[in-house]
C-alpha positions as CSV (number, residue, x, y, z in Angstrom):
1,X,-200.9,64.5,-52.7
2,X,-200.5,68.0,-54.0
3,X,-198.1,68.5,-57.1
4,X,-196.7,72.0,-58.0
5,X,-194.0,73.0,-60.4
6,X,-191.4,76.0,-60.9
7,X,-191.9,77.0,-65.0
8,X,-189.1,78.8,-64.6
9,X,-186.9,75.9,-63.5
10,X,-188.1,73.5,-66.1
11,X,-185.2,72.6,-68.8
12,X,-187.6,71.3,-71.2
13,X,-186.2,67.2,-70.5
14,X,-189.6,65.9,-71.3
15,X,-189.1,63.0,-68.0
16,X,-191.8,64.1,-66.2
17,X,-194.0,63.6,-69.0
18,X,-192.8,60.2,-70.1
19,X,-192.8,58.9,-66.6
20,X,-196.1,60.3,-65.9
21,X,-198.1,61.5,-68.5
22,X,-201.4,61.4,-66.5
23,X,-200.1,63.9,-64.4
24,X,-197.6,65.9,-66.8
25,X,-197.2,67.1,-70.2
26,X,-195.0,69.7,-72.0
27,X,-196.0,73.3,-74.2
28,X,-195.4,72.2,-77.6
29,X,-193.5,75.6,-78.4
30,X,-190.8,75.1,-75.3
31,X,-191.2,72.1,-74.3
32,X,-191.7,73.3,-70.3
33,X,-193.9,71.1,-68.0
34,X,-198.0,71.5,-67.9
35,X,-199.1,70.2,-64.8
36,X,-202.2,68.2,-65.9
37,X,-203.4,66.8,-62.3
38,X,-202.0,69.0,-59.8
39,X,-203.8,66.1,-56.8
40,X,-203.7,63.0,-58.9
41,X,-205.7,59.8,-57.4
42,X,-203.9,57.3,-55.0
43,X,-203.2,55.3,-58.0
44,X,-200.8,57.5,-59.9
45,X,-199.1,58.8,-57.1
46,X,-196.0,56.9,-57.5
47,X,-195.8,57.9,-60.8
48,X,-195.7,61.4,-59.5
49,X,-193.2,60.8,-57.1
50,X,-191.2,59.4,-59.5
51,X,-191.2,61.7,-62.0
52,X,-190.5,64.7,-59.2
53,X,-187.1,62.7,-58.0
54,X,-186.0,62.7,-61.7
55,X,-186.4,66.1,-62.7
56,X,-183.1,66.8,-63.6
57,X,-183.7,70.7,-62.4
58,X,-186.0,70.0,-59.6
59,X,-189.0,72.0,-60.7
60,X,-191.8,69.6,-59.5
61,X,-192.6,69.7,-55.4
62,X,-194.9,67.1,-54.5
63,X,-196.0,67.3,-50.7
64,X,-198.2,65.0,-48.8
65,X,-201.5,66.1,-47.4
């Protein structure tokens, strides 16, 4: 799995964090998305993909490889 994100599409909503906060986390002074763990283990890869289907502004691609 390979995780990438759009800064500049991030509204700040904080789900990706909550809903995976081994792989995300937000800039304390905007609240946009950090990526952590851009190829998170097998383990948290659900997480991931849950996280990128409820981005409310679809800033986190996760693809495959």
């Amino acid at each position: 799995m390979l995780i990438t994100i759009n800064e500049e599409e991030c509204c700040s909503s904080g789900i990706c964090a909550m809903t995976a906060p081994d792989v995300f986390d937000q800039r304390d002074e905007d609240g946009v998305v950090v990526l952590l763990n851009p190829e998170p283990e097998p383990a948290l890869h659900a997480e991931a993909q849950k996280a990128a289907r409820s981005c409310p502004s679809l800033a986190i691609d996760v693809q495959e490889v």
